[in-house]
Structures are given as structure tokens and as C-alpha cells.
N, C-alpha and C positions, 0 to 999 in steps of 0.2 A: 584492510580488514579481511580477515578469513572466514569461511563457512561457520566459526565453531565461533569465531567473534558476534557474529552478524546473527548467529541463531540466539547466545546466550544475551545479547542486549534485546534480541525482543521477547526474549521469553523472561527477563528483568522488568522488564518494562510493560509488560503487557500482565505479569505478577503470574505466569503459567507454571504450572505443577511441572512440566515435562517438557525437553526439547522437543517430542513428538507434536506437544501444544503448536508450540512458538512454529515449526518446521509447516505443517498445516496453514496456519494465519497467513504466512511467509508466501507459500504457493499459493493460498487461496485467491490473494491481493493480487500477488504481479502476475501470476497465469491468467486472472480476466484482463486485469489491466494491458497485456499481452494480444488478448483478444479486441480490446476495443483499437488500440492506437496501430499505424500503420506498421509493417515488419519494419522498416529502418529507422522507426521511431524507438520501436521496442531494443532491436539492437542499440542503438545510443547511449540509452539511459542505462542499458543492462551492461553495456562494456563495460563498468567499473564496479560492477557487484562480483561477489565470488563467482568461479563457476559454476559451485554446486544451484547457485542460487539464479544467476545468471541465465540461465537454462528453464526457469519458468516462462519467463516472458516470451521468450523466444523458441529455443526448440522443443517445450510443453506447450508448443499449440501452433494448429493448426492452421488457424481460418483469423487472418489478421484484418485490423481494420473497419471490424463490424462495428455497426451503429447501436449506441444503448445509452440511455441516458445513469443518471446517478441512481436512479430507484431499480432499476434494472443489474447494476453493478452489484449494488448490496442483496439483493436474492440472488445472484450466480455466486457471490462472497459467501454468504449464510449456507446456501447449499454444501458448497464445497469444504468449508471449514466445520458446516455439522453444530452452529453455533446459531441464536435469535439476528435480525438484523441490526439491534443496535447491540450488540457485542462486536458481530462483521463490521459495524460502521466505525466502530473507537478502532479494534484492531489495525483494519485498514490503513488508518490515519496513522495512529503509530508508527507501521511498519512504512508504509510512507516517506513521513517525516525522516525516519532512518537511511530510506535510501538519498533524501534530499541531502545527508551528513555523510553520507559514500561518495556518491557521484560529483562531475563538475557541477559550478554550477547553469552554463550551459545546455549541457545535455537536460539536467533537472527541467531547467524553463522551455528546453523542446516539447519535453512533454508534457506539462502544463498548456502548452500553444495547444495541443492536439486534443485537448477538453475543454469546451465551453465551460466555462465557469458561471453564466449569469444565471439568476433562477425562471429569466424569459426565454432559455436555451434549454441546455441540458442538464445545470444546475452542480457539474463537476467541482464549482469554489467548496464545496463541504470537503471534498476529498480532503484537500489542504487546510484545514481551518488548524489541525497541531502544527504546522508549519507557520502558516501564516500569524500563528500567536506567539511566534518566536522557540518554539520547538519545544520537543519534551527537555525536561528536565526533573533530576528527583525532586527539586524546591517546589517545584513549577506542581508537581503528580501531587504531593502532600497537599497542595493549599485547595486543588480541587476533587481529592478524593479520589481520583484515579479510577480503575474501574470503567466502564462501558458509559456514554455520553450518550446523547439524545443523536436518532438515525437523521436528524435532519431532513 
């Protein structure tokens, strides 16, 4: 999948006016997610993303590996994409889900390992909840109205 593939299914799927939209979401996501998971985590999962895209997680940032739980995610999310945080919270997921349908699925579960998921941790299972419900789909977006979900 290329830059122009990878922008126009989240900006499909996410129902944005503008690749400007979808391009924003895109960096918003994986440049924190960049920042939270170790540098060779972030390189892993980003090998098989465009490069234009590829390039958020990894050399759009700086300071890898910092600690932050899922409520923290989504105000650095909402900040950066200019968006409430249950907008950042659906987009995210989306965009997400998307790279789970780019990458191996290996790398995918590396960086999964590299977020507590439970909510007596840091609570990261919300991240994946469009993945974990068996992934976007248009059948799937129609039966639940699509649109920005609850921040979790």
C-alpha cells in the first residue's frame, strides 16, 4: 500500500472532507504512539508502512519510550489532530486497525506486547477495540453509525 492508498482509506473510513484531515489523524496516532513504545518497537511495526507515513513513528520524534498511559495518549492525540478526545479516540482506532491490515502480523503483536492492555495497568486494550472486533469494515461502520465512539 502506498502514501496515497494509506491516506485515502483513512480518510474513507474515518468520512474526512480532506486528505489534510485523514494526513493529521495519521501523524497524530503513530507520532505519539512513536513516542510511547521503544525506538526498535516503533521501527518494526513502521517497516511496512509507506515511507511518507512510516516517518511519523519514528524519525517525527524524538524521545522514544516514554511512559503514558491511554488517557494521556488521547489528549497528546486531541492536541495534535486539533480534534475533542472522543473523535482522537475513534480516529486513532481506525487508523490503527489499518496499520494492523499493512503490517505483519508479528510486528503488529510486538507492539501490542509494548502496551498494557488491562484497565489495572495502563488501560491500552481500548486502543485496539476496532481491531479486536474484527476490524473496520463498510458493513461493519453502517450497522454502527460510524462516526467518533465513546473515549473509553
Amino acid at each position: 500500500m502506498d502514501f496515497d492508498e494509506f491516506t485515502g482509506q483513512v480518510q474513507h473510513r474515518l468520512e474526512l472532507p480532506g486528505t489534510g484531515e485523514a494526513v493529521r489523524a495519521i501523524r497524530a496516532t503513530l507520532s505519539t504512539l512513536g513516542r510511547r513504545v521503544p525506538a526498535d518497537a516503533a521501527e518494526d511495526f513502521a517497516a511496512s508502512l509507506p515511507l511518507e507515513i512510516k516517518w511519523y513513528p519514528t524519525g517525527g520524534v524524538d524521545d522514544h519510550g516514554e511512559r503514558f498511559d491511554w488517557t494521556e495518549f488521547l489528549d497528546r492525540v486531541s492536541e495534535i489532530e486539533g480534534r475533542d478526545r472522543a473523535d482522537a479516540a475513534y480516529h486513532a482506532r481506525v487508523v490503527v486497525d489499518l496499520v494492523a491490515e499493512v503490517i505483519p502480523e508479528s510486528d503488529f503483536q510486538q507492539l501490542r506486547d509494548q502496551l498494557p492492555e488491562s484497565e489495572e495497568t495502563e488501560n491500552w486494550g481500548n486502543l485496539f477495540e476496532v481491531v479486536d472486533a474484527g476490524g473496520w469494515s463498510e458493513s461493519q461502520e453502517a450497522r454502527v453509525g460510524g462516526g467518533p465512539q465513546s473515549d473509553g
